[in-house]
C-alpha positions as CSV (number, residue, x, y, z in Angstrom):
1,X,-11.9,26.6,10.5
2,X,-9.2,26.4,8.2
3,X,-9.1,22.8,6.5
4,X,-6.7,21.2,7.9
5,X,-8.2,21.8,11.2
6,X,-11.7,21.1,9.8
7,X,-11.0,17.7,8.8
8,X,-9.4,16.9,12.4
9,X,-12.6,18.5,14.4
10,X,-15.0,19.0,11.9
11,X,-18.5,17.6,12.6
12,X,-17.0,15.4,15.0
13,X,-16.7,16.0,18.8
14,X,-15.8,13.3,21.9
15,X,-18.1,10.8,22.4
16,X,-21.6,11.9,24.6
17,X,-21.9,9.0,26.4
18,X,-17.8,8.0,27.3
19,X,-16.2,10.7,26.0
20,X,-14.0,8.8,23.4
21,X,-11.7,10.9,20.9
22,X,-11.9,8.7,18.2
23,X,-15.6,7.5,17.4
24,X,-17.5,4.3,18.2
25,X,-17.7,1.9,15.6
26,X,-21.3,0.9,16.1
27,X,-21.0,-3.1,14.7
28,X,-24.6,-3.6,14.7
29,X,-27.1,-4.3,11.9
30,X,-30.7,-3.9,14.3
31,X,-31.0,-1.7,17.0
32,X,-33.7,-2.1,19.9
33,X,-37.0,0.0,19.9
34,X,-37.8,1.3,23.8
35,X,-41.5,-0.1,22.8
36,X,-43.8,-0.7,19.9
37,X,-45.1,2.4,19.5
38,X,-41.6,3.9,19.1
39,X,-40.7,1.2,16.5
40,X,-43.9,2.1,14.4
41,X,-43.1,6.0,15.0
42,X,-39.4,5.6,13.2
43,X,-40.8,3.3,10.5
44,X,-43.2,6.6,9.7
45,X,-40.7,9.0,10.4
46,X,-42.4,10.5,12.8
47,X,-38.8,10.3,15.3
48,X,-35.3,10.4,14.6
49,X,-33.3,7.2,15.4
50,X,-32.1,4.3,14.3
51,X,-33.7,0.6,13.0
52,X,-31.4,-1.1,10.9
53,X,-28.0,-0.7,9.6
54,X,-28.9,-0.6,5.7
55,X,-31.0,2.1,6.2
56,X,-29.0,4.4,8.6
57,X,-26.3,3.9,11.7
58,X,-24.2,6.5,13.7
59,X,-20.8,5.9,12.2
60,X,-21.8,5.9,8.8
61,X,-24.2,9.4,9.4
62,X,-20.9,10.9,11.3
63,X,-18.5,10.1,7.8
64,X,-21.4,11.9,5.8
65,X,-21.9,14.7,7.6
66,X,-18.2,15.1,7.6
67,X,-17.6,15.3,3.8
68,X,-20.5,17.2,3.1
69,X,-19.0,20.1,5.5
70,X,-15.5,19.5,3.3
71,X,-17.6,19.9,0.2
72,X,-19.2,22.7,1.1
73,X,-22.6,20.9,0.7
74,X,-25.8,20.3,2.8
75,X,-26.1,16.5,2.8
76,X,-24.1,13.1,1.8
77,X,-24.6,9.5,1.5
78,X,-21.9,6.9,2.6
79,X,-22.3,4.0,-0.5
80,X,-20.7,0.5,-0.6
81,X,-18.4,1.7,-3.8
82,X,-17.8,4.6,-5.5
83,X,-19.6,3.2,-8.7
84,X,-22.6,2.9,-6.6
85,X,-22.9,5.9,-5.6
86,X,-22.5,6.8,-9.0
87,X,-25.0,4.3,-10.2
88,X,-27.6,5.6,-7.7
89,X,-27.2,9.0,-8.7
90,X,-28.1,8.7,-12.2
91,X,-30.9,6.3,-11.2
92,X,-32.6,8.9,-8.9
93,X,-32.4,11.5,-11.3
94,X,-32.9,10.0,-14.8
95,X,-35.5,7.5,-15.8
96,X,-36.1,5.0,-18.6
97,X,-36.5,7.4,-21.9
98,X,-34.5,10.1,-20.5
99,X,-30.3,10.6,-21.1
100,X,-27.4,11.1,-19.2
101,X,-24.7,13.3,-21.0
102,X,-21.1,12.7,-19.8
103,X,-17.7,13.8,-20.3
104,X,-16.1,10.8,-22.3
105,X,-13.0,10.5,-20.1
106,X,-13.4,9.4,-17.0
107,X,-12.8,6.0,-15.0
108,X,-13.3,2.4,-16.8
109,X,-15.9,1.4,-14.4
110,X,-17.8,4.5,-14.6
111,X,-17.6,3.8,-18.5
112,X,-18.6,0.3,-18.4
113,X,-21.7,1.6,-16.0
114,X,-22.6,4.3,-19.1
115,X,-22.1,1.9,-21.9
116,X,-23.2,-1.5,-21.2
117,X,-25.6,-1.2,-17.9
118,X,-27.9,1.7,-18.4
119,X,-28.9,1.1,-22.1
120,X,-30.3,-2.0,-20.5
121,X,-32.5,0.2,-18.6
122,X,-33.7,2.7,-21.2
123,X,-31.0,5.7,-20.1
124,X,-29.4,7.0,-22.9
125,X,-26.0,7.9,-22.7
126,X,-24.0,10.3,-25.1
127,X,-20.0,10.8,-24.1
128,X,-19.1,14.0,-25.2
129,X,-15.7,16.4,-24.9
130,X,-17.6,18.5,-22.2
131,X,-15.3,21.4,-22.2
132,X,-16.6,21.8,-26.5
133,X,-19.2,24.0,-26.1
134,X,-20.8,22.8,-29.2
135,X,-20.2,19.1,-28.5
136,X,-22.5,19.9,-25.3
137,X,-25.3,22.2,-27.0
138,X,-25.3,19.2,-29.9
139,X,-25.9,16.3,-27.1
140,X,-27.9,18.1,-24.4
141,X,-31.7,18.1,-25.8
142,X,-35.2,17.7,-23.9
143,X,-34.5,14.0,-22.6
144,X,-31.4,15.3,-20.9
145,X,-31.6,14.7,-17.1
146,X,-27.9,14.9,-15.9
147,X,-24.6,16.3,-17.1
148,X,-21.3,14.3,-15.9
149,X,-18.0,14.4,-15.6
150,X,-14.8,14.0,-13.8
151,X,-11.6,16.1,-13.4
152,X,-9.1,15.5,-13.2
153,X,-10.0,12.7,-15.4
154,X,-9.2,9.2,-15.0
155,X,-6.5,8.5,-16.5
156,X,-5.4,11.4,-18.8
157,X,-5.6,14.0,-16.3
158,X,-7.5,16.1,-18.4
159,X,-9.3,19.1,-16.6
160,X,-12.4,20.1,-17.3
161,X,-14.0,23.3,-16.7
162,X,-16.8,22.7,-13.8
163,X,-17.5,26.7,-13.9
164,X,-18.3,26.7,-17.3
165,X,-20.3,22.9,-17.3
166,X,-22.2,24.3,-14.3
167,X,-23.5,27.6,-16.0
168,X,-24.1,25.1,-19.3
169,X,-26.3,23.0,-17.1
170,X,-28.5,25.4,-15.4
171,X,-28.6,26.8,-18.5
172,X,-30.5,24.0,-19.7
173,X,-32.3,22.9,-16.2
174,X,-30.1,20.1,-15.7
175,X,-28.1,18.8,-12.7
176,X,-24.2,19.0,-13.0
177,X,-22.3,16.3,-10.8
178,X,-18.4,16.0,-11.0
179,X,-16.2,12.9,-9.6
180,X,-13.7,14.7,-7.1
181,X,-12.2,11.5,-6.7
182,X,-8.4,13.0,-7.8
183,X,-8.9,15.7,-6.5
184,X,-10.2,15.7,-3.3
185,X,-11.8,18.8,-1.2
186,X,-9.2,19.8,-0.4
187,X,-7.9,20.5,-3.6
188,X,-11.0,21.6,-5.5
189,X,-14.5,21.9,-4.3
190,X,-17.2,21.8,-7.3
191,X,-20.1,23.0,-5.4
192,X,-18.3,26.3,-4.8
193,X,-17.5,26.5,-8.5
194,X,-21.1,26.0,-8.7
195,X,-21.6,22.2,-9.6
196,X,-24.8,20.4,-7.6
197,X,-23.8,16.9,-6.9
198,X,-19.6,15.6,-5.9
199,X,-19.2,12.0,-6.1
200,X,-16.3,10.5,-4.3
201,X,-14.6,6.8,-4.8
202,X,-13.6,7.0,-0.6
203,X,-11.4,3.6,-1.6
204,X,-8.6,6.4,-2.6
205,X,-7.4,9.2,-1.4
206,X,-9.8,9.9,1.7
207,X,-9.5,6.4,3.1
208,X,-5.6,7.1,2.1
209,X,-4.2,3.1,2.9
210,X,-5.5,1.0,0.6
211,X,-7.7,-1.0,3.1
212,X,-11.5,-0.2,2.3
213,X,-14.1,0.4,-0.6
214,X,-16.5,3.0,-0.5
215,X,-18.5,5.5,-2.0
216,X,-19.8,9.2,-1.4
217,X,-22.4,11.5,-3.0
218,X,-23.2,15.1,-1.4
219,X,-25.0,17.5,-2.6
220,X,-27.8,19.8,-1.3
221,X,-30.5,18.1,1.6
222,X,-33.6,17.6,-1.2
223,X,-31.9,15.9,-3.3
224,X,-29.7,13.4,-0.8
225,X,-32.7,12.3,0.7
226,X,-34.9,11.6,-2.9
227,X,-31.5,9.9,-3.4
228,X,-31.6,7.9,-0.2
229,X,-35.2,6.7,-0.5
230,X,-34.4,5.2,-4.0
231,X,-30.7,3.8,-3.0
232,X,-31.9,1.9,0.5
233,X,-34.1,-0.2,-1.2
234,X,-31.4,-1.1,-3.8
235,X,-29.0,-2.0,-0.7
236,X,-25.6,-0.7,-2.0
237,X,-24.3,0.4,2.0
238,X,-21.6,0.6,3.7
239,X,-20.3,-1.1,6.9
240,X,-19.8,0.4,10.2
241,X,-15.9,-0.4,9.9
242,X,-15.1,0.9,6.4
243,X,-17.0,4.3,7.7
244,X,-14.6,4.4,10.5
245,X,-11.5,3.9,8.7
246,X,-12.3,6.3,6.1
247,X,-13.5,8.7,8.7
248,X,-10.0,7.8,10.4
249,X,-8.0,8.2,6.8
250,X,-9.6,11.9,6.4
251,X,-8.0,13.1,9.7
252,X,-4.7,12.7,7.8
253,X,-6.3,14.1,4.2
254,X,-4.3,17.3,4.2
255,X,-1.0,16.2,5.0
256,X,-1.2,13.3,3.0
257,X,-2.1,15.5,-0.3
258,X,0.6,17.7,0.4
259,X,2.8,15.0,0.4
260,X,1.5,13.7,-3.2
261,X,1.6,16.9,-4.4
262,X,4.7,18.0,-4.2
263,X,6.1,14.2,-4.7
264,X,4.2,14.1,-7.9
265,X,5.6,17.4,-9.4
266,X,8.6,16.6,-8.7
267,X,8.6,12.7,-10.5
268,X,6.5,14.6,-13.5
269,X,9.4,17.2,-13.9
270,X,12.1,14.2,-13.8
271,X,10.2,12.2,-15.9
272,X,9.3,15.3,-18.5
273,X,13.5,15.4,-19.0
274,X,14.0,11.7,-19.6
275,X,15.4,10.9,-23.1
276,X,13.0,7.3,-22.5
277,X,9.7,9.4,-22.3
278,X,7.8,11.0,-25.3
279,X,5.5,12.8,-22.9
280,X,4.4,13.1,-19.7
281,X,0.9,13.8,-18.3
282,X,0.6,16.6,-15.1
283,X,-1.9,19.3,-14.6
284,X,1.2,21.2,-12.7
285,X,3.6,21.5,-15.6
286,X,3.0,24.3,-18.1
287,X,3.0,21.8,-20.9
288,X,-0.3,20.5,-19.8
289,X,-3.5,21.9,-22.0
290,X,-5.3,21.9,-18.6
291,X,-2.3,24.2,-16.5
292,X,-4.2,27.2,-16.5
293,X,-7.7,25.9,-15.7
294,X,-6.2,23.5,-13.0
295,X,-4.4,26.7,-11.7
296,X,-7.5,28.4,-11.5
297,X,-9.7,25.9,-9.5
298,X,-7.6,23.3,-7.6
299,X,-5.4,24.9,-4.7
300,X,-2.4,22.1,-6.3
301,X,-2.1,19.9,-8.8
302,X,-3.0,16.2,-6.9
303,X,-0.9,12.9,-6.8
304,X,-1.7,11.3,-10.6
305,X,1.1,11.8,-13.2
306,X,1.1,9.7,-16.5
307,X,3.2,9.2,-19.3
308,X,4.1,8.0,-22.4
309,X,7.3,5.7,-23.2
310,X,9.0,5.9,-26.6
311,X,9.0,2.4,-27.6
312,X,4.9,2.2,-26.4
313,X,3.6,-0.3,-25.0
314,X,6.4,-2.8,-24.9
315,X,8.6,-0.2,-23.3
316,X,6.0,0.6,-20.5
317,X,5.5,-3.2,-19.7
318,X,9.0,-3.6,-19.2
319,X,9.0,-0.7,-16.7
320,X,6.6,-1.8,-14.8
321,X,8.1,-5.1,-14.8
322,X,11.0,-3.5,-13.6
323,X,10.2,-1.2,-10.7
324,X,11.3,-2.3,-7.3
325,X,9.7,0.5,-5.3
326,X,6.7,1.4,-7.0
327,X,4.1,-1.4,-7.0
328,X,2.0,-2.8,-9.7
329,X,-1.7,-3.0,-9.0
330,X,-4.6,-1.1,-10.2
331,X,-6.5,1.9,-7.7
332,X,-5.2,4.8,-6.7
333,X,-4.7,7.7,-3.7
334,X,-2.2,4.5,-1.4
335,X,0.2,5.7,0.7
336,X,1.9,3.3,-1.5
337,X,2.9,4.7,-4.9
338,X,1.5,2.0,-7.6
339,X,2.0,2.2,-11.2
340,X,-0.2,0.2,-14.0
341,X,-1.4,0.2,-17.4
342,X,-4.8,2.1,-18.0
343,X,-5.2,0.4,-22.1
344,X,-5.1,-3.0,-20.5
345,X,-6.2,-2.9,-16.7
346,X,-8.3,-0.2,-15.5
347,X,-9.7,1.3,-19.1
348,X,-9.7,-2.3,-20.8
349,X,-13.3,-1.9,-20.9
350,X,-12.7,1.1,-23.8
351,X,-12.6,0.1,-27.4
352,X,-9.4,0.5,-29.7
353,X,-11.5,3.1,-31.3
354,X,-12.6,4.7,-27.8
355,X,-9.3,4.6,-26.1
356,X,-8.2,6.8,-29.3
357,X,-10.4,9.4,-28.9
358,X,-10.4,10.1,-25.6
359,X,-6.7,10.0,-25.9
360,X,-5.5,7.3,-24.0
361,X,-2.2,5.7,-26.2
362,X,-1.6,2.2,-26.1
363,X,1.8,2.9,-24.3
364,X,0.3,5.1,-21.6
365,X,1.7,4.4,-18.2
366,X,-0.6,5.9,-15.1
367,X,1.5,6.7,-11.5
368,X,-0.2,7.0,-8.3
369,X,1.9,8.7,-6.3
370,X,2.4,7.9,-2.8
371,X,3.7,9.6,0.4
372,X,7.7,8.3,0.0
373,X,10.5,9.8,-0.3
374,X,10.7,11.2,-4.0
375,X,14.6,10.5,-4.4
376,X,14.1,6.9,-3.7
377,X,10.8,7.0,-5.5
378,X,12.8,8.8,-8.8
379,X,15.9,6.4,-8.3
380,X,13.6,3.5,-8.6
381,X,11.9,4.8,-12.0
382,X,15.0,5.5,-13.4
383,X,16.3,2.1,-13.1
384,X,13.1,0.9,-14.3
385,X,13.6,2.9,-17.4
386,X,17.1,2.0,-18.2
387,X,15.8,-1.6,-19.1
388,X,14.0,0.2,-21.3
């Protein structure tokens, strides 16, 4: 099936027992054994079913199975946030004495995660440029157990080229797993380009409305079920509800990134004429370092623009101040278009020194892009930036 249809049908047919369209939410946290003997046979795996809600349930198995068909892989796990299922990766894969290797631009939390949580557990961590070849022969060595990163990349946009990390890594015997969080499957797929593990922050664009938390990992059978023997005893699930309205919010995924698409071009090419901006931030225009790898594996461009004010920092918090239309909060992938500032809110937890080098200026303005109209969404930024 073509996407759009698979992510309508896909994996997901009418109820067995009713025959319901849409499907059951199964609020439960125990389920009933028919006797003893078949409560002792689950607990050794000896039958399929269900036991209790932290270890498996129906809804939460459906929304699984469902992104690993969009991401072309064999197996997922639903995860209470997207930095759990983060965290539970690395975990499963890299033990105290052993090092994680990660692009050095990627989401704050993520970043907090590398730098402040797993020293504390004996993982090292090096943040590299992972599209430097020789950044990544320099960090990669024997204690290397995962390579990392995320592209687009929170908040810069920068792309990074999962092709060439994915031939570095098996090169070196090492897992590759990308954050398609921007992007979406339906605008790239990393297993295809050959990465092993996709990560997902489901709070954004595949839940689409702003109205759940949660966290995917996919990747081939093997390794999702290592993963889930590790990860249920840590407890980081989700909830019948969330996996339904995420399951409900991925019916709509194509249409939806269509709309942010072509919304967000068209806000990055007003906003890339603006005698109030220095520079703006899109995969899509040819400006972008990135254009030509982002042409060459995303199908478009996504929803995330950014940009720089002249006047820095000062002039971006009076824009902010000063939208009407566009909302100021933190997240991303809303049907609501929200607007914030990454130095201060979501990539506070960055040094001065960090922020710098991954190329994140003090004045830098991110714009999640939502499903409006783009002449009301344009009209509203320009008044904005004629307080400036």
């Amino acid at each position: 099936m073509h996407f759009d249809t698979e992510v309508v049908h896909g994996g997901q047919h009418p109820d067995k027992l009713h025959g319901a369209i849409s499907p059951p939410i199964y609020q439960t946290s125990t389920y009933a054994f028919k006797d003893a003997d078949q409560g002792a046979r689950l607990f050794k795996k000896e039958e399929e079913g269900y036991i209790y809600t932290r270890l498996s349930n129906p809804t939460i198995d459906l929304l699984a199975q469902k992104v690993a068909r969009l991401e072309s892989a064999e197996a997922g796990i639903i995860f209470s946030s997207g930095l759990a299922a983060i965290f539970n990766t690395i975990v499963t894969l890299v033990k105290s004495g052993e090092e994680v290797v990660s692009d050095n631009t990627i989401y704050g939390g993520t970043f907090a995660l590398l730098k402040n949580i797993l020293p504390r557990l004996g993982i090292g961590v090096k943040l590299i440029n992972a599209n430097d070849a020789n950044a990544l022969n320099s960090a990669v060595n024997e204690k290397t157990r995962l390579l990392f990163i995320e592209t687009p990349a929170n908040p810069t946009l920068k792309i990074v080229d999962i092709a060439a990390c994915a031939d570095f890594a098996h090169k070196n015997n090492i897992p590759l797993c990308v954050d398609n969080t921007f992007a979406t499957p339906y605008l790239q797929r990393p297993i295809e380009l050959g990465a092993d593990i996709v990560v997902h922050s489901a709070t954004k664009y595949l839940g689409g409305h702003g109205d759940i938390i949660g966290g995917i990992v996919v990747g081939k059978k093997d390794f999702i079920e290592k993963l889930w023997d590790d990860a249920k005893e840590i407890g980081a699930c989700n909830t019948p509800m969330n996996a339904w309205l995420i399951l409900r919010g991925i019916k709509t995924l194509a249409v939806r990134m269509d709309k942010h698409c072509s919304n967000a071009m068209k806000i990055a090419e007003f906003l890339s004429t603006h005698n109030k901006i220095e520079k703006v931030y899109y995969p899509g225009l040819k400006s972008h370092p990135g254009y030509e790898l982002a042409r060459r594996q995303m199908s478009q461009f996504g929803g995330m623009v950014g940009f720089d004010l002249k006047g820095g920092k000062e002039a971006g918090k009076v824009v902010m101040n000063a939208v009407k239309l566009c909302i100021l909060a933190v997240s991303l992938g809303d049907v609501d278009t929200l607007i914030e500032h990454p130095a201060s809110m979501t990539h506070s937890t960055y040094s001065d020194e960090e922020l710098k080098k991954c190329g994140i200026n003090p004045g830098y303005v991110r714009l999640s892009v939502g499903i409006e109209n783009p002449e009301d969404l344009i009209e509203d930024l320009n008044q904005a930036l004629s307080k400036v």
